[in-house]
N, C-alpha and C positions, 0 to 999 in steps of 0.2 A: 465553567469547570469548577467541581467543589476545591474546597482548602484540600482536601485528603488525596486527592489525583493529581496537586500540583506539587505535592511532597516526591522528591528524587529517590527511586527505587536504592534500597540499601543492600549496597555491592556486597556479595557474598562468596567466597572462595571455599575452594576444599584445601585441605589440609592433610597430608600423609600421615597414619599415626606414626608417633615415637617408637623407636624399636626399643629393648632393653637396654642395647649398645649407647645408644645416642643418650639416652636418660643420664648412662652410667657417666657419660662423657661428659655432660653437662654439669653432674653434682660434685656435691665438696670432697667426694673420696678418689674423682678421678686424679687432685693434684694434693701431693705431699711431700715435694722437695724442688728447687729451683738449682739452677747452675749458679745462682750467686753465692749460694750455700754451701758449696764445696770450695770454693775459692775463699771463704772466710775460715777454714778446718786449717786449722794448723797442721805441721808435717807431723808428729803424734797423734791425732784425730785420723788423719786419712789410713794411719797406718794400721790402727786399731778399727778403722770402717772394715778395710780389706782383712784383716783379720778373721774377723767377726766372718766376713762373708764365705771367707776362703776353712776355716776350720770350726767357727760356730764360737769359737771364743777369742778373744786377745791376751789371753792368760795362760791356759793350755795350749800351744802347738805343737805342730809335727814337724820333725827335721825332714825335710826333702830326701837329706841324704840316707839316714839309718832307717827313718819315717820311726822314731821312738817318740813318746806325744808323755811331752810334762811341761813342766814352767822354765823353759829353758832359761839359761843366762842371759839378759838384757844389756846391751848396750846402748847408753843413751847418748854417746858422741856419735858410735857407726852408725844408730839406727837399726840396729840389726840383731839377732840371737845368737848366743854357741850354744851349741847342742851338750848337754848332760852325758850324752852316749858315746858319740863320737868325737867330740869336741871341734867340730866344723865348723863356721857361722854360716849364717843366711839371713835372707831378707823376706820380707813377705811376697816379694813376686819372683824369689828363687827357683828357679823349675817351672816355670808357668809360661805360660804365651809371650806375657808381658815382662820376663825375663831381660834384663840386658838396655831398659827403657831409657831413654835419656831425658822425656818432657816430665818437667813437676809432675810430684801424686795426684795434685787438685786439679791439673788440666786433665790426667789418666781418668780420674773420675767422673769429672765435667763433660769428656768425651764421650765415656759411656753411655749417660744421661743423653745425651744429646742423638745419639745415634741411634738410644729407644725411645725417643718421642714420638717419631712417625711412627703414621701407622702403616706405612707400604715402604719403608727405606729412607736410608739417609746414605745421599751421595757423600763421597770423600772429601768433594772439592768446596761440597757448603759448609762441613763441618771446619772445614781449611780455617774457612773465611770467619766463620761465627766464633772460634777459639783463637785466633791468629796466629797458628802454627805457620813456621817459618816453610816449610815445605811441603809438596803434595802429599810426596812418598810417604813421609811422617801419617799421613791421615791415612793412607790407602793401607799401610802395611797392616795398621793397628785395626782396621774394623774388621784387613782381610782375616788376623790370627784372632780377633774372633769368630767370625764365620766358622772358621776353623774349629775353636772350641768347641760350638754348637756339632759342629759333625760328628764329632769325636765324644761330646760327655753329653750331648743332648739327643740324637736322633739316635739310641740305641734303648736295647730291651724287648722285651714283648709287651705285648696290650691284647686285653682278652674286654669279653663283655659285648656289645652291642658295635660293631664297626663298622664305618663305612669306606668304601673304596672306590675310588674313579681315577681317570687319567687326562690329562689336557696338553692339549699341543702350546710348546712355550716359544721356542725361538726357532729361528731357520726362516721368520716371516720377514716379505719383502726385502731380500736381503740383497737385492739390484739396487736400492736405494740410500743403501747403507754407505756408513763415511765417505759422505761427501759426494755423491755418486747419484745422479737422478735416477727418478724410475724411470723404466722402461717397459711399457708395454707391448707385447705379443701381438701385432697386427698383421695377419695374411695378406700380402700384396695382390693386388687385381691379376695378373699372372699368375702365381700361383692359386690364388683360389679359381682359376678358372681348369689351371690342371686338377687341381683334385676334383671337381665336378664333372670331370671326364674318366676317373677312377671306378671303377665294378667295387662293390662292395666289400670282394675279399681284399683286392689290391689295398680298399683305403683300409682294413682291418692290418694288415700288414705292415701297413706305416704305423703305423698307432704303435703296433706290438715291437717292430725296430725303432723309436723314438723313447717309448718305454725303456728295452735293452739300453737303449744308451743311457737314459737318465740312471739307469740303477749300475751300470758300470762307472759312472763319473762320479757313483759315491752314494745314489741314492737308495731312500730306503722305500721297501714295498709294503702298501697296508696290507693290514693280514685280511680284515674284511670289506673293504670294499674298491682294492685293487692297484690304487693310483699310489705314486711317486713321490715320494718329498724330499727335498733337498739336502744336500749334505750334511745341514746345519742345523736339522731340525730334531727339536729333542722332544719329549713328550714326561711329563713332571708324574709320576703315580705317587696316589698319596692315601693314606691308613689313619685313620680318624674315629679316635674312640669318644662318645655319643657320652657327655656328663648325664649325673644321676638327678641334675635338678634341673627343672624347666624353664628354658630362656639364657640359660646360661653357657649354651656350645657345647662346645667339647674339652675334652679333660685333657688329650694328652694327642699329638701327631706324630705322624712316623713318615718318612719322602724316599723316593729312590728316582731313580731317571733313567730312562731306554729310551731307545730310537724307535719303538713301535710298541703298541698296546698289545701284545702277542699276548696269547696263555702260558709262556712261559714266563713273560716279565710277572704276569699278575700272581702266579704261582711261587716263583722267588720270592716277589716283596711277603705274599704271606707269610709264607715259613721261616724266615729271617724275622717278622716283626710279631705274628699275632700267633697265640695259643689259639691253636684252629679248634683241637676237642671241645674247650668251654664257652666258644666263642659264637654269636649270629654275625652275618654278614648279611649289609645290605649294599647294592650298587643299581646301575641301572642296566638293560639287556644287555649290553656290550658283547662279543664274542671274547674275549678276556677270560671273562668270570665263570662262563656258566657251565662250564666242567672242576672251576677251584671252587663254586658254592656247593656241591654234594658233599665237601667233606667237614664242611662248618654245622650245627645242629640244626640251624634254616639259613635258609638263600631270601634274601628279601630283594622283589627287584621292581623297578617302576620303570616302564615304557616314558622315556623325557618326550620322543615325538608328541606324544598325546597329554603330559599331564607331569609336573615335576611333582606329586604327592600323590602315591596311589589309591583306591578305595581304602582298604585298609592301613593307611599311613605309612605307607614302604613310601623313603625316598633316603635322596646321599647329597641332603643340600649343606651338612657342616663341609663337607668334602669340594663340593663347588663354592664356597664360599671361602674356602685355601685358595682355589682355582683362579679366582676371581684378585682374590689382595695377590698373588703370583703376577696373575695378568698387569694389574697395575702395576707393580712395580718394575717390570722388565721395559712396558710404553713408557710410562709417566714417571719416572726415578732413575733407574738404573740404564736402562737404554741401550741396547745391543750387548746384553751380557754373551761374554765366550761360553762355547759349551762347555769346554772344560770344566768352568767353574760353573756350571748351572746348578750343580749339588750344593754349594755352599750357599749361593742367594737362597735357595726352595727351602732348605733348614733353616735358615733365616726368617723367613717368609714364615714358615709353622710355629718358630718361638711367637714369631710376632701375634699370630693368628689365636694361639693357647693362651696368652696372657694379655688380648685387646681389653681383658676387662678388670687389670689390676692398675693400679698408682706407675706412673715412671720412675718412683725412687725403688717402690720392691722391685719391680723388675728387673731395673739396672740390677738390684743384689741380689738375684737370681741370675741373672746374667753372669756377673763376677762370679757365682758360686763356681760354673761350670769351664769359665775361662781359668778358674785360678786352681784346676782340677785335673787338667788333662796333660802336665807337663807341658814340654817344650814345644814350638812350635815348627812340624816337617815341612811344611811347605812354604813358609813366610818368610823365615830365618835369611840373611842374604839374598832376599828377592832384589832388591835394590844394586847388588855387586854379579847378579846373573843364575844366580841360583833359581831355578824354576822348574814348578813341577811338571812333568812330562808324560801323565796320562790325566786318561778323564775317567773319572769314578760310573760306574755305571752297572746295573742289576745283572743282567747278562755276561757280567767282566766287564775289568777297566783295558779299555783301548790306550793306543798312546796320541797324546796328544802334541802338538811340536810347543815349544817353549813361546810365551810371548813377552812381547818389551824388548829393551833395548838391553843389547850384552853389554859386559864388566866394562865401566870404565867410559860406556857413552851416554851422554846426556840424555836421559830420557822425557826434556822437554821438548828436543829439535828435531824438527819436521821429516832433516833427513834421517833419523831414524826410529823412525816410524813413530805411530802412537803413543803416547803415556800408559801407564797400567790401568787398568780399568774393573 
């Protein structure tokens, strides 16, 4: 055998190309601030960060109260301004989410940061652990009023241009195995399945169509097209995704709503609420949804997904499955049995996330502040911990009610008997 044959064939692998994302992730501009960095800002530094973020300067602000915008009076004992107008004082998280705060500015900060580092969520109870917040509720209340912010200063407006629109089924799955509870599977016993093989075809059509009734009187909801049942708990995420002007770069801006079925009338709502239909194209894929709301857009761009997610002519709604997709993750692999309720708050969440996978965690935290420190007070947050909770669930079709969850005024909301933690 020559020299050359007895040389060991050289292992060769493939390699997936790099997406744009992963590049971006990898280079010196995806990092630009650390949480050690805030914890070094002294109590003037952090104050004039939030500043800066909440009004654009630390020099000119606005009084909450009169909202008159000049170099108000400084106090450098309070920390705080009187107003020129009214002579009121404030702080810089006066009126805000984060009104009323008790944790240092550099951990408010450091929090922030830490809570947009993921790219699919960040649970409450590792933020707990990685800042050492003395309490859960501390962590849970604070991401929840931002969530909040984002609903309120973030997922609103119109969006026109090139959009795409799809819908995905988000929670209501396996929900037999839920806290704590194994699954269980649906298996026919040998008796019964020897009854129904004694059944005439209409009789078994019968049962079908009375086992159906029951499931949609116990609360469930009916597909529009293709017939079958889903559980009480099941919600479905729709989402509006305007197409950036430059290539590789995603999308520019998302919009979220949530209904219990992909109907034509949720996908007709979420339009008209979010996108200027006259100057707008609309692409999705065949769904029964769309294809009476795409005659009033100037085209309807649609791609059959059974056969092909990029049509001949490049019709497809992959920015929109790819919301779908960081949604999906985060409700399995982060979040984990999110209440319907709040499913509006994660999926806006999910689309800041989604809109800005490809900027720094320092701008984005201060994009994040801008909108937290924007929207006022917070309604739903405020005394979550003393029982105050809110009582429906947002949703395209109308907000339903929802019953209150966690534990009422005054009981420990870590003890088993009553019930779960907030979540």
């Amino acid at each position: 055998m020559s020299a050359e044959a007895q040389k060991p064939k050289r292992r060769t692998s493939v390699h997936r190309p790099s997406s744009d994302a992963s590049r971006f992730h990898m280079s010196k501009e995806a990092v630009d601030r650390s949480i050690g960095d805030y914890f070094h800002m002294s109590d003037l530094e952090c104050i004039k960060h939030l500043a800066r973020a909440r009004w654009g300067s630390h020099k000119v602000v606005s009084c909450p109260h009169c909202n008159s915008s000049a170099t108000h009076y400084w106090s450098a004992s309070e920390k705080r301004w009187k107003c020129k107008g009214c002579g009121k004082r404030f702080s810089v998280t006066s009126n805000t989410v984060f009104a009323n705060r008790r944790i240092p500015m550099q951990t408010l900060l450091a929090a922030v940061h830490v809570f947009l580092c993921g790219s699919a969520g960040q649970p409450a109870l590792e933020m707990r652990r990685i800042l050492n917040m003395k309490g859960y509720n501390t962590a849970y209340t604070l991401i929840s009023k931002g969530r909040e912010a984002l609903v309120r200063g973030y997922n609103t407006g119109l969006i026109s241009g090139v959009v795409e629109m799809d819908g995905a089924h988000i929670s209501g799955r396996g929900a037999s195995q839920k806290r704590g509870k194994p699954l269980k599977y649906r298996v026919m016993e040998e008796a019964e399945a020897q009854e129904d093989a004694l059944l005439t075809n209409s009789a078994r059509q019968k049962k079908r169509r009375d086992a159906k009734a029951a499931a949609i009187a116990a609360g469930g909801v009916l597909h529009p097209e293709y017939g079958n049942v889903f559980p009480a708990a099941r919600r479905i995420t729709m989402n509006l995704r305007k197409r950036g002007g430059k290539k590789g770069k995603g999308t520019m801006t998302t919009r979220i709503g949530i209904c219990l079925a992909e109907t034509p009338q949720a996908a007709e709502i979420m339009a008209r609420q979010f996108v200027a239909i006259p100057e707008s194209i609309l692409s999705t894929d065949t769904g029964v949804a769309f294809s009476k709301l795409g005659k009033e857009f100037q085209v309807h761009l649609q791609v059959n997904h059974s056969e092909t997610l990029v049509g001949p002519e490049g019709q497809h709604a992959n920015n929109s499955e790819s919301f779908s997709s960081r949604m999906d993750r985060a409700e399995k692999g982060i979040y984990l049995n999110i209440e319907p309720k709040y499913m509006n708050d994660y999926a806006v969440e999910m689309a800041f996330r989604e809109d800005h996978n490809r900027l720094a965690p320092g701008e984005t935290s201060d994009r994040f502040l801008h909108y937290a420190l924007g929207v006022g007070l917070s309604h739903h947050f405020r005394g979550y911990t003393h029982g105050h909770h809110r009582n429906h669930e947002v949703l395209l079709t109308g907000n339903q009610y929802a019953a209150p969850s966690g534990p009422a005024k005054g009981r420990s909301p870590v003890s088993m008997a009553n019930g779960r933690p907030p979540r």
